[in-house]
C-alpha positions as CSV (number, residue, x, y, z in Angstrom):
1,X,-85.0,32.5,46.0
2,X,-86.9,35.6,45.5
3,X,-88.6,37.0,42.6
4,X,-86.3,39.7,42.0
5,X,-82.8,37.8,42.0
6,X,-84.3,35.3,39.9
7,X,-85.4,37.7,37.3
8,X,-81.8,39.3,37.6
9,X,-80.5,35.9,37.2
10,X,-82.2,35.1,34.1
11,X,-81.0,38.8,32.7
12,X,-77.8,39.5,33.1
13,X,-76.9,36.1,31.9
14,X,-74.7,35.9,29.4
15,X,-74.0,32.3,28.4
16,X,-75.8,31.0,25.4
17,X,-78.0,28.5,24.3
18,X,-75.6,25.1,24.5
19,X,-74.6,23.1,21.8
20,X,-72.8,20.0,21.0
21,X,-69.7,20.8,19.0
22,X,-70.7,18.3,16.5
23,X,-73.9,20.4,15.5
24,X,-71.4,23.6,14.9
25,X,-70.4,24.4,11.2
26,X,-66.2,25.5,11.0
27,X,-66.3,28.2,8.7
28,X,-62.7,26.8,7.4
29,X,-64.5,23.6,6.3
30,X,-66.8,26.0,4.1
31,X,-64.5,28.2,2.6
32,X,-62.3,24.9,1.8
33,X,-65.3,23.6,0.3
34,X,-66.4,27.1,-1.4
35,X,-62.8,27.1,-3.1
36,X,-63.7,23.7,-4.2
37,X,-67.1,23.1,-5.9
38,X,-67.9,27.4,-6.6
39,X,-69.4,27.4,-10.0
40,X,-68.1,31.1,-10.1
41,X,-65.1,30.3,-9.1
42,X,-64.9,27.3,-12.0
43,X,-65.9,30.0,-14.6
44,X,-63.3,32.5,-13.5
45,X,-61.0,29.9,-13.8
46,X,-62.1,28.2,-17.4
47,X,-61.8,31.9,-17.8
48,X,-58.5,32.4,-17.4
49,X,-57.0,29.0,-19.0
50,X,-59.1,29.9,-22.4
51,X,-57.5,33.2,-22.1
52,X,-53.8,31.5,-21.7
53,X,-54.7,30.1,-25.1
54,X,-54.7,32.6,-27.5
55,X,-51.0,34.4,-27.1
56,X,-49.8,31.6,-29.5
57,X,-52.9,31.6,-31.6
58,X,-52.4,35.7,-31.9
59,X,-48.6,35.2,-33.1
60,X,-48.8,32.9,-35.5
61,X,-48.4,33.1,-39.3
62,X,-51.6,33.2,-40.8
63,X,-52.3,30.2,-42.2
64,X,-50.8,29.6,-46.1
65,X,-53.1,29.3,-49.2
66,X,-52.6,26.4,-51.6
67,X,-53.6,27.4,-55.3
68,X,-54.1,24.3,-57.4
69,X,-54.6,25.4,-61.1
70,X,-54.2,25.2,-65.0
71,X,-54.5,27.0,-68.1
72,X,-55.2,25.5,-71.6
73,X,-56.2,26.9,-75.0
74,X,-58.7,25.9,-77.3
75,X,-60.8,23.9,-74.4
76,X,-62.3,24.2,-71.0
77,X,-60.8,21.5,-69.7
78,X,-57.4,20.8,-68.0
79,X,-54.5,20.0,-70.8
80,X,-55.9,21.0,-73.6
81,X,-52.5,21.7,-76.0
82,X,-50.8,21.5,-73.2
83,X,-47.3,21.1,-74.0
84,X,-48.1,22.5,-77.7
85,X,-48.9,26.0,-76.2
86,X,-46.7,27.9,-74.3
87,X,-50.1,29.4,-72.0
88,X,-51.0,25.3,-71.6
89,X,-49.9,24.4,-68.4
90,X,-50.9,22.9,-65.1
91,X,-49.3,24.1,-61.7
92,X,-49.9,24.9,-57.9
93,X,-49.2,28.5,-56.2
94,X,-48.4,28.3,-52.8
95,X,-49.2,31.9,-51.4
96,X,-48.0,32.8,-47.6
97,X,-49.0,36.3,-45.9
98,X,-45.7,37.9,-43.7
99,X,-47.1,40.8,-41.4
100,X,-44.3,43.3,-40.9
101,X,-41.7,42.4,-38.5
102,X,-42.3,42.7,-34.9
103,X,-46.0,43.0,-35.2
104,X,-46.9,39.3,-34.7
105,X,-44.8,39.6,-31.6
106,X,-46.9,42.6,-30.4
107,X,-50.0,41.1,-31.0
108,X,-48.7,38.1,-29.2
109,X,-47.8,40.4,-26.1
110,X,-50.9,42.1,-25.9
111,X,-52.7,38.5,-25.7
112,X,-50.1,37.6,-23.1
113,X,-51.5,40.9,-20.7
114,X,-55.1,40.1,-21.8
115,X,-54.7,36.4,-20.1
116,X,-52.7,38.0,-17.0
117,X,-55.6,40.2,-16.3
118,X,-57.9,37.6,-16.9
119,X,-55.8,36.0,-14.2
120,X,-56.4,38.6,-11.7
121,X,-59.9,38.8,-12.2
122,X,-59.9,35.1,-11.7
123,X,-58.3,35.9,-8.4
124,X,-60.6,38.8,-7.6
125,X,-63.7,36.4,-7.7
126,X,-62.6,34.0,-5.5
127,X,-62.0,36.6,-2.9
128,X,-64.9,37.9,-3.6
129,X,-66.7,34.4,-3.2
130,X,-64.7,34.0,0.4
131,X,-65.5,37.9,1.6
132,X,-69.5,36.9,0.5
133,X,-69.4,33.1,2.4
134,X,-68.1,34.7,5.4
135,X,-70.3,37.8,5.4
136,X,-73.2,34.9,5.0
137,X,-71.6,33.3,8.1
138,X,-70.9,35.8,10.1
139,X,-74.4,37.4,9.4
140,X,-76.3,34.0,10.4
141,X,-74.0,34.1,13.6
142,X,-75.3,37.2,14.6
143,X,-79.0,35.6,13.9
144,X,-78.2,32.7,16.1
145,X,-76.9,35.1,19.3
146,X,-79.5,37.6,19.0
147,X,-82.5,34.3,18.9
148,X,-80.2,33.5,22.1
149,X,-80.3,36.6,23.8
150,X,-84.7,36.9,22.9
151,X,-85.3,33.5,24.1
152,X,-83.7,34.1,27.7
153,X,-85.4,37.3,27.7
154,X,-88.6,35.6,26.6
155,X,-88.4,33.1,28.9
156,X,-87.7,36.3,31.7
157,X,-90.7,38.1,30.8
158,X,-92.9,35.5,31.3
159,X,-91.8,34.6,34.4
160,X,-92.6,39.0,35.2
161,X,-95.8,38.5,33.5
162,X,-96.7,35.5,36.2
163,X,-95.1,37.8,39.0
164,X,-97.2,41.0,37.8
165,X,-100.3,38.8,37.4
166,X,-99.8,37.7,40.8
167,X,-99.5,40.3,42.2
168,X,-102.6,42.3,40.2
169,X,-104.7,39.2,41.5
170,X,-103.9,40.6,45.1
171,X,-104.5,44.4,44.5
172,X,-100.4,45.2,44.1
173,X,-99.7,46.1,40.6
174,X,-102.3,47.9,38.5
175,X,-103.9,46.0,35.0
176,X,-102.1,48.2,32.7
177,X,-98.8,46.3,34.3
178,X,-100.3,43.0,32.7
179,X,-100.7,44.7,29.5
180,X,-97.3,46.2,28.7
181,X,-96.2,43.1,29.7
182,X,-97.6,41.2,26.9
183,X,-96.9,44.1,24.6
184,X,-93.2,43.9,25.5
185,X,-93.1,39.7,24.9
186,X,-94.8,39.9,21.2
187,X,-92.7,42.8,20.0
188,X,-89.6,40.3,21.3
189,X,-91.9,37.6,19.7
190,X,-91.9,39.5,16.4
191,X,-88.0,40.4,16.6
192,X,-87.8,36.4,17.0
193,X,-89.5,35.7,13.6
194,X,-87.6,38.4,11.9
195,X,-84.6,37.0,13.0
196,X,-85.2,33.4,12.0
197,X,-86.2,34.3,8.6
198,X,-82.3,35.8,8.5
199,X,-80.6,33.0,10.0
200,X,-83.0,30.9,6.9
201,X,-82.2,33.2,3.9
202,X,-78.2,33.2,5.4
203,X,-78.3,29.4,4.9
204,X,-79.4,29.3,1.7
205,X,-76.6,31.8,0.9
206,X,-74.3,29.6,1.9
207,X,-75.6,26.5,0.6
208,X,-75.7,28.9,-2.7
209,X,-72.0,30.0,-2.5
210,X,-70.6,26.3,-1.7
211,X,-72.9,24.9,-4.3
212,X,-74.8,22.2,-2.2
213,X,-77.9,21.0,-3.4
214,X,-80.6,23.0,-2.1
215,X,-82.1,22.6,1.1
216,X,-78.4,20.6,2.6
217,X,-78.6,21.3,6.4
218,X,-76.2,23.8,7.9
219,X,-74.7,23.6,11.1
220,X,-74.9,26.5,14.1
221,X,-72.2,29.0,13.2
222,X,-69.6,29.1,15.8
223,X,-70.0,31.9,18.0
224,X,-68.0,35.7,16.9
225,X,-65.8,36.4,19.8
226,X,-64.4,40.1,20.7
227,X,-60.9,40.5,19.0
228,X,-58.8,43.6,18.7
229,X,-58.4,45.3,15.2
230,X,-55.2,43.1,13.9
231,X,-53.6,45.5,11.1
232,X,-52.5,48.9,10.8
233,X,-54.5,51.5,8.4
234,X,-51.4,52.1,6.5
235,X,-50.5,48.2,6.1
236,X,-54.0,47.7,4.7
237,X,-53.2,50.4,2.1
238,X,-49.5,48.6,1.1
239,X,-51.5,45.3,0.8
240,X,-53.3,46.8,-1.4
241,X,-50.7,48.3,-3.6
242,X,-48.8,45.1,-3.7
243,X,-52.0,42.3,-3.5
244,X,-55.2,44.0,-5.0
245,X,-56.1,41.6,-8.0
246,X,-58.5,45.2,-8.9
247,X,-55.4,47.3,-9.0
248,X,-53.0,44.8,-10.8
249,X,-55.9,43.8,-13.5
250,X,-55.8,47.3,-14.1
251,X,-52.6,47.1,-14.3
252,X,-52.6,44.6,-16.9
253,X,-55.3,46.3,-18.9
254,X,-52.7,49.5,-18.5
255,X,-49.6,47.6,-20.4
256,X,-52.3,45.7,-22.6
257,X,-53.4,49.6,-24.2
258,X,-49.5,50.2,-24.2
259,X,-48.6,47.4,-26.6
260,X,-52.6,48.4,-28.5
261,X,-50.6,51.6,-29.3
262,X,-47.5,50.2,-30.7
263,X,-49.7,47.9,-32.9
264,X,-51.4,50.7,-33.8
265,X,-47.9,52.1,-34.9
266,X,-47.0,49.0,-36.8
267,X,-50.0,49.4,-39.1
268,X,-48.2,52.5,-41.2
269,X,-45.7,49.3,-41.9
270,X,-47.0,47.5,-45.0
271,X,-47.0,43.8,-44.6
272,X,-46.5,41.2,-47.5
273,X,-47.0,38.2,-49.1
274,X,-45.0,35.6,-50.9
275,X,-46.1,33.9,-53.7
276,X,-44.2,31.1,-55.3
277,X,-45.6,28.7,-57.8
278,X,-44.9,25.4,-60.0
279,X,-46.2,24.3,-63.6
280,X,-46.2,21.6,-65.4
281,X,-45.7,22.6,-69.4
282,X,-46.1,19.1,-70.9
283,X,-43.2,18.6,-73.9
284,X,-41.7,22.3,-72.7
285,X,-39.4,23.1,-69.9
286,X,-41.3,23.6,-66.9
287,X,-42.4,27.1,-65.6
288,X,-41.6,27.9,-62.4
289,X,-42.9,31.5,-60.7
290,X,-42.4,33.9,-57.5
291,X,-43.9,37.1,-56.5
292,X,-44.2,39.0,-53.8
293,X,-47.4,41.7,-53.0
294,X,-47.4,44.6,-51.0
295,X,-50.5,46.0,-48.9
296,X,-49.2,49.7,-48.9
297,X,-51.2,51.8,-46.3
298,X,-52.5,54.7,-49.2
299,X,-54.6,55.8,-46.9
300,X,-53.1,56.2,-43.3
301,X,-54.8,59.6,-43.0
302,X,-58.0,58.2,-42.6
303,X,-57.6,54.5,-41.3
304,X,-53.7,54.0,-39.6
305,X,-54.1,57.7,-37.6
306,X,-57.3,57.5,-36.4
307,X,-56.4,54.0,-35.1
308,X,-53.3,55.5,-33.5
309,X,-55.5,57.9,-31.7
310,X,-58.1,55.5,-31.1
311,X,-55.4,53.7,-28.7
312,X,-54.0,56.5,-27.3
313,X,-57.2,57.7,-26.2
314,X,-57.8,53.9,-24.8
315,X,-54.4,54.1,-23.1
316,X,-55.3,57.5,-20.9
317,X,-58.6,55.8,-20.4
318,X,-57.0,52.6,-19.1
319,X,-54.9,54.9,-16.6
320,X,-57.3,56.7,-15.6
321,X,-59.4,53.6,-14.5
322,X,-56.7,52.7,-12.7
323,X,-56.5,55.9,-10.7
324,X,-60.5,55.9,-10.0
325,X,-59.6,52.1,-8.1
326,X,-56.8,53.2,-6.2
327,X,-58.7,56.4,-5.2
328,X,-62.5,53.8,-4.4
329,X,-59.8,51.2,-2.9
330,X,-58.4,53.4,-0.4
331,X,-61.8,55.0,0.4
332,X,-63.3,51.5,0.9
333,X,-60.2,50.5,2.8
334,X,-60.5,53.7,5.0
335,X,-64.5,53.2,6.0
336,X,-64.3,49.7,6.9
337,X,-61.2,50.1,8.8
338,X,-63.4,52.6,10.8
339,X,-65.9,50.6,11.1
340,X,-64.3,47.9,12.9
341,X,-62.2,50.3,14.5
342,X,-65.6,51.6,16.0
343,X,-67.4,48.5,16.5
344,X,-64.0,47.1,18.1
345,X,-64.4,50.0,20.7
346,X,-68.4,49.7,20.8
347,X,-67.9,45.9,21.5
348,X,-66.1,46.5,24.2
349,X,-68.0,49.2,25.7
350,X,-71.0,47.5,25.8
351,X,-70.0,43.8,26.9
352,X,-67.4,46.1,30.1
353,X,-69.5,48.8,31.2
354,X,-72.4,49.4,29.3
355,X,-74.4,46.2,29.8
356,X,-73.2,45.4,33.5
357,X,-74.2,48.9,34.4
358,X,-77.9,48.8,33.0
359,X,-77.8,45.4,34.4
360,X,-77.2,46.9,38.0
361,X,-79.7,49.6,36.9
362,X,-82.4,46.4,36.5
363,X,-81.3,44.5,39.7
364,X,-81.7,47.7,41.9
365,X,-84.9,48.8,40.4
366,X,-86.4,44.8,40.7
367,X,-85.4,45.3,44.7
368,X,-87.4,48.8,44.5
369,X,-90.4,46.9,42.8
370,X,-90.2,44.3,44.9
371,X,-90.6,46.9,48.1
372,X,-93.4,49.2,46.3
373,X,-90.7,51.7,46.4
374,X,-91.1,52.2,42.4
375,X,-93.7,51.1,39.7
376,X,-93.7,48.7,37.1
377,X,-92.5,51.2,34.1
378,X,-89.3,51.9,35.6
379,X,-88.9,48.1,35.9
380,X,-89.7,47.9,32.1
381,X,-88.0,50.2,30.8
382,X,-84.7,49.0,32.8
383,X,-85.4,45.6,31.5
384,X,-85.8,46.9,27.7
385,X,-82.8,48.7,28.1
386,X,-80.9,45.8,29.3
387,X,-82.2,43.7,26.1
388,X,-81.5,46.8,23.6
389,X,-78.2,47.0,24.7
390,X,-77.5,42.9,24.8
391,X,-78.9,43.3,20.8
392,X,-76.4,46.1,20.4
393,X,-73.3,44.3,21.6
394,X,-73.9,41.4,18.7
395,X,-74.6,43.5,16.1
396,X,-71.4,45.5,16.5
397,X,-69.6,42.2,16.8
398,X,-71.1,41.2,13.6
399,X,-70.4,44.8,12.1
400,X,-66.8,44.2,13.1
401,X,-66.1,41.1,11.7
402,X,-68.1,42.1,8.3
403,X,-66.0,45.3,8.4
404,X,-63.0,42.5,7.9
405,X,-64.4,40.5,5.7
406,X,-64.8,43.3,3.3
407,X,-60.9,44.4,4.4
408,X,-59.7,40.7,3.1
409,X,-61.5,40.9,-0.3
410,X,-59.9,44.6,-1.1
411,X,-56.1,43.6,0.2
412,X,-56.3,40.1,-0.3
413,X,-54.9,40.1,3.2
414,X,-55.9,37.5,5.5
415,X,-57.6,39.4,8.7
416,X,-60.1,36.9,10.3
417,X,-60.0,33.2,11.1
């Protein structure tokens, strides 16, 4: 075999680095496991079921006062003339505070819309947790492919370095040949150790997000594969409408400021309290006693209105939250669809034409070299190319399937496998 199909061989080959199956790590099997041992997701959730508490806590009576008590004349201490004087006596009051009616059941709603957004956030964070594992494991992929495609190319240029020494030892390639050949394998060398501190600092991301102890080994990620774009833009933005825990917390936080501003209402309405009361009058009849007290809201101008408008102004506030998501949601929604859009067609691009072409460019200009017919430089520079574009085609595979990721955590739509 010559020198120049063997070069070619070793270029334009596109099968990786193998792998026994069993050394591969299913993404599934991490996700299952994030959704399982998260310490995020846990807190969310603790979150939520403290939240779920306090509806029937918030509605309830306040709790009634027991008033033990006596009164006596001539001494200080309990029964003195009782049942000789008639302000001798010894009794119990038992005093119970009624908020107007219908505003424990408000306060009881609003508690009810705090725990349902507390619900949605929980939601939010473990998508949030997924969209990050599989960023982390689609990101390492891409580290993995890329060490792939530098190690064959390594491997490649060596063998040209041992070709171009050769032939420099005989008087056909000039000395500078040597040296931009061992320029060209430390820059790849240096692009090596870049790309192994990524595929490290991606593993202890993940180990981080599942919540293994640190240092757990990781499996090779299991390689991205070209897939078409698998929704329409306009069914990403009706997932959204109907799925976003973002939009519906908002939402909630919406109807929570709505029932904040009948409560707020309620407050001009005094509540009460009922007193009632037993005591004991020694040789007289007993004494018994009932009364009932009124807060009355004297001075509404400067305490009930203000917290009237207090709400309202929390209500348009809570709305207009809501519209800043929606308009960041469909924005967000709108870029990363573009992105994988892009990277879809980029993708495709380079592993069809692009890469075959420059690797025809190589193969012919290897023949040339081979022949004298060209120098070194054009053999080079066809051969960086070639590499360039190889590094290009995996990073727009990883761009694309980050571009989902994102897509999944915004419309809590399932895009990706």
């Amino acid at each position: 075999m010559s020198s120049g199909v063997l070069l070619l061989a070793l270029v334009i080959g596109s099968g990786g680095l193998l792998f026994a199956q069993s050394d591969r790590t299913d993404l599934g099997d991490l996700l299952a496991e994030a959704l399982r041992s998260s310490p995020e997701i846990a807190a969310a959730q603790k979150r939520y079921e403290a939240a779920r508490q306090r509806p029937s806590q918030a509605s309830s009576l306040p709790d009634p006062m027991l008033s033990p008590g006596y009164n006596s004349n001539g001494a200080p201490w309990p029964g003195a003339r009782l049942g000789t004087e008639p302000t001798s006596n010894i009794g119990v009051m038992l005093s119970q505070e009624i908020p107007f009616p219908g505003k424990r059941k408000l306060v009881g709603d609003m508690a009810v819309k705090e725990a349902e957004a507390e619900w949605q956030q929980y939601q939010q964070v473990q998508l949030n947790v997924v969209a990050r594992l599989k960023q982390a494991y689609y990101r390492r992929s891409f580290a993995f492919a890329a060490v792939d495609v530098i190690d064959r190319n390594l491997e490649l240029l060596r063998k040209f370095l041992r070709i171009t020494e050769a032939r420099y030892s005989v008087g056909k390639a000039a000395q500078q040949d040597v040296f931009k050949a061992q320029t060209q394998i430390s820059i790849l060398e240096t692009k090596r150790v870049q790309l192994e501190r990524e595929k490290r600092a991606r593993e202890a991301e993940i180990i981080s997000l599942v919540n293994r102890p640190p240092g757990s080994p990781v499996g090779r990620p299991t390689e991205m594969r070209p897939i078409p774009v698998p929704v329409k833009l306009e069914e990403l933005y009706a997932a959204a409408r109907e799925n976003s825990p973002m939009l519906r917390r908002d939402e909630k936080m919406i109807q929570r400021a709505e029932v904040a501003v009948n409560i707020a209402r309620k407050e001009y309405y005094p509540d009460f309290t009922l007193n009632g009361g037993y005591y004991n009058m020694g040789r007289m009849p007993d004494m018994y006693m009932f009364r009932a007290d009124f807060k009355i809201p004297l001075y509404f101008f400067r305490k009930q209105r203000a917290a009237v408008t207090e709400q309202s102004q929390t209500l348009v506030q809570s709305r207009r939250a809501y519209e800043a998501t929606n308009q960041s949601l469909h924005f967000r929604i709108q870029d990363d669809y573009l992105m994988a859009q892009t990277s879809e067609q980029l993708t495709r691009l380079y592993g069809q034409t692009v890469i075959p072409q420059a690797s025809l460019a190589l193969e012919s200009s290897l023949s040339s070299y081979e022949t004298g017919a060209i120098d070194f430089l054009t053999v080079l520079m066809n051969y960086i190319t070639v590499v360039e574009y190889q590094m290009n085609y995996y990073e727009e595979l990883q761009n694309f399937y980050l571009a989902l990721a994102r897509l999944e955590e915004m419309t809590a739509r399932p895009l990706t496998q």
